[in-house]
N, C-alpha and C positions, 0 to 999 in steps of 0.2 A: 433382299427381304426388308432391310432399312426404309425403304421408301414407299414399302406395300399401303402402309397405312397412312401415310402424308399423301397420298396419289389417291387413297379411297376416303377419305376427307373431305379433299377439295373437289374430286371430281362426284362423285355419285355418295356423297352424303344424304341427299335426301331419300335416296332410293335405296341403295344395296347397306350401308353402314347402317342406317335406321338408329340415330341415335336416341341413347336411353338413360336416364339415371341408376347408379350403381349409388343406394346408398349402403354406408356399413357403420358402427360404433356410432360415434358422438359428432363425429367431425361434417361440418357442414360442404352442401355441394358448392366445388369449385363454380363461381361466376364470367369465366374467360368466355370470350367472344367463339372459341373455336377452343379444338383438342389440343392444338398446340401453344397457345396461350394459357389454357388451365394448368399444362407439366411445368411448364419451362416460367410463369411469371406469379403463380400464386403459389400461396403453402398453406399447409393444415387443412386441406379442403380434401372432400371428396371427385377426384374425376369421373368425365361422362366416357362412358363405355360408349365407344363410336357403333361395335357389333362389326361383325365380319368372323369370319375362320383364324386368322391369322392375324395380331395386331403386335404390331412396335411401339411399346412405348421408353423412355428414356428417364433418368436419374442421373441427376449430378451432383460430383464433391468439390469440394474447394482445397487442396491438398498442399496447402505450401511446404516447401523442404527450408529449416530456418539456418541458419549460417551464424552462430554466435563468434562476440569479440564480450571475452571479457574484459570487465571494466569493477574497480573497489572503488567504494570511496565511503567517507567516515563521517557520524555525526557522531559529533559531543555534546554532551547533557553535562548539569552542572547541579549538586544541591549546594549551596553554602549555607552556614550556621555562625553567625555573629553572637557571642557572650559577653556581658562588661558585667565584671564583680567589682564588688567595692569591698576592702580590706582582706580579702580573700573567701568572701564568705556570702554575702547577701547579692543574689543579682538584681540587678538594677535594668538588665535588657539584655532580651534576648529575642531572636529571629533567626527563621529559616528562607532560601531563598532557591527559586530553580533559575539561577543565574552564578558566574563568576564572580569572583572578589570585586574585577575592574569593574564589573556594570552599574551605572549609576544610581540603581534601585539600592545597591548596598555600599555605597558609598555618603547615600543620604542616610541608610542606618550608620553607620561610621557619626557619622557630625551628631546624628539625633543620642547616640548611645555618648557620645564624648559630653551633650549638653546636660543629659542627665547624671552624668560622675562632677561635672564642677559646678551644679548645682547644690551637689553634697561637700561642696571644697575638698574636693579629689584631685590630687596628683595623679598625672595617667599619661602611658605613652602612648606610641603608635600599638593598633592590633598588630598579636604573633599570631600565626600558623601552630595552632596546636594538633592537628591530625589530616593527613590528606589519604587520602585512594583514589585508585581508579579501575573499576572494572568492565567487563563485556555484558550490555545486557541484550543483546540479540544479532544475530545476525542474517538477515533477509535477501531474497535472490530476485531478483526484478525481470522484465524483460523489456527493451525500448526497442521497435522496430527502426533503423535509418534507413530503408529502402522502401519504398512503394507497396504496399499491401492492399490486395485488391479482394472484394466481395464478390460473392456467388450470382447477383443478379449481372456484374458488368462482365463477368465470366463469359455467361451463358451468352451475354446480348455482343461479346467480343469474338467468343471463339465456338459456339455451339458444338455443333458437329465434325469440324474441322479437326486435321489430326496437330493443327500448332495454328500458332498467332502469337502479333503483339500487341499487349494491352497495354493503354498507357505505358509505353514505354520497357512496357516489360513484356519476355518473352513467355510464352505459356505453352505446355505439351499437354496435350488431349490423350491418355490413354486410355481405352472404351476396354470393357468387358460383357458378354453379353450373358443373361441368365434366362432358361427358356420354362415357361409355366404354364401345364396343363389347367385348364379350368375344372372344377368350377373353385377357386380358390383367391384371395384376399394378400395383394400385394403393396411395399411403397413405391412410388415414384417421385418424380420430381425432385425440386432441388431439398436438399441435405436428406434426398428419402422421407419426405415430410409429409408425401401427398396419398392418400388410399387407392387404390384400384383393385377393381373389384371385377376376375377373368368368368366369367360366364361358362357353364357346363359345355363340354362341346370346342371352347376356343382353346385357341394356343397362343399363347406372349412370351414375345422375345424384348425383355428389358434389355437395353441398352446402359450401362453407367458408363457417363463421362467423367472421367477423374481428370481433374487439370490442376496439373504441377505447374511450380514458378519457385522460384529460390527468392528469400526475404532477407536480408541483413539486418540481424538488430545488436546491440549490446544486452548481456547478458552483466547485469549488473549487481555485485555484494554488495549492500549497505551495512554495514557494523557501528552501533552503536554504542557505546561509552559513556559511562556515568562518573565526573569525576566529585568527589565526595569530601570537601575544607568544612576545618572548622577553626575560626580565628575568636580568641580571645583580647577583650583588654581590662586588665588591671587598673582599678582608683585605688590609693591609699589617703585616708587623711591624717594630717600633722597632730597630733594629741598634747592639748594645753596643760593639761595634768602630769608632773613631774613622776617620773617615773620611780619604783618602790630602793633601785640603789640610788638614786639622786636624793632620798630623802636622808639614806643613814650617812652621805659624803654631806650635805646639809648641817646634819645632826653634829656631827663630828668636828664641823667646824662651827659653830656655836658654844660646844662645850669645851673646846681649844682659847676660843676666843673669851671665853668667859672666866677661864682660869687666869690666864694672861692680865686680865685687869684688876683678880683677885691679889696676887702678888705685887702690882703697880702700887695699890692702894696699902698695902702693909709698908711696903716702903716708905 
């Protein structure tokens, strides 16, 4: 029954099949040179109803069976926050950054935050580490084929009807199913079931799918992301030229020591 309709086609197409346009919906009419060109190389079209009692036509899937390896691996994310206070209180600079301490974007904050504390004649040392974290901010599942993955057009033009092949290199199984439909009724064919057909009052179809298996290898890949979260301070003090409130009564103390001292010199 498979070849009833490829044999009334090619041989008495003009006469007994008397082809016709089936249009249906929105989908425009297939343009293939022949019936077997419009299933098998176009999509989203309407095919021509060749006509007969009995017609075959066929639909194909692309079925691969995938074979995972997993694979993790890790990105880190960075925010850093640079502060320089001066005397404990006024900031003088501050910044945020989506990089590490070492990256040189904030190490040019470094020298820029140190230029403006000894511009204030601040005292200051190295930044400390005043806060760190580190958390999970997502964790995502990937998938990267390393084996050969093949399309539906090199399928069909590899292994059509045939019950196996090798495609590039790869081997592929053809398991066909067939579904039989009284007309007058509105079916898909073609590849991914993409194509209209439309069975006439009176006919009978016998779809064909061809499902072709092939085995893929890919890594199945976690990515986990990490955000780790510093924040480095630096300290300026400046030296204070104004004696401080006990240096003035130890001042005091010895003036008025000092001043007795030469009251008593002078009585003598």
């Amino acid at each position: 029954m498979r070849f009833f309709a490829r044999d009334c086609w090619w041989t008495v197409a003009a006469l007994a099949c008397a082809p016709g346009l089936a249009r249906g919906g929105s989908l425009p009419a297939c343009t293939g040179a022949n019936f077997v060109l419009q299933e098998t190389q176009q999509t989203n079209c309407v095919v021509v109803n060749p006509g007969g009692q009995t017609i075959v036509t066929e639909s194909f899937a692309n079925d691969p069976a995938f074979v995972n390896t997993p694979v993790n691996q890790t990105v880190n994310q960075y925010r850093t926050t640079l502060t320089a206070l001066l005397n404990g209180g006024t900031t003088v600079f501050q910044q945020t950054f989506a990089a590490p301490f070492s990256n040189p974007s904030v190490q040019n904050a470094v020298l820029a935050a140190d230029a403006l504390l000894t511009g204030d004649a601040a005292a200051f040392g190295a930044p400390l580490l005043t806060s760190n974290s580190t958390a999970l901010q997502s964790s995502v599942l990937s998938y990267v084929p390393t084996s050969t993955t093949l399309d539906l057009p090199t399928l069909i033009g590899c292994v059509y009807i045939l019950a196996s092949a090798t495609c590039s290199n790869v081997a592929v199984t053809n398991t066909t199913t067939d579904t039989v439909t009284f007309g007058p009724a509105t079916i898909m064919i073609g590849p991914d079931s993409s194509d209209q057909f439309v069975v006439q009052a009176g006919q009978v179809d016998i779809n064909v799918n061809n499902d072709y298996t092939y085995t893929v290898d890919q890594n199945a890949i976690t990515t986990n992301t990490y955000l780790t979260t510093q924040s480095y301070g630096i300290d300026g003090v400046t030296n204070s030229s104004v004696p401080e409130p006990s240096s003035f009564a130890m001042l005091g103390a010895a003036l008025v020591a000092g001043s007795a001292v030469l009251r008593r010199r002078a009585k003598a």
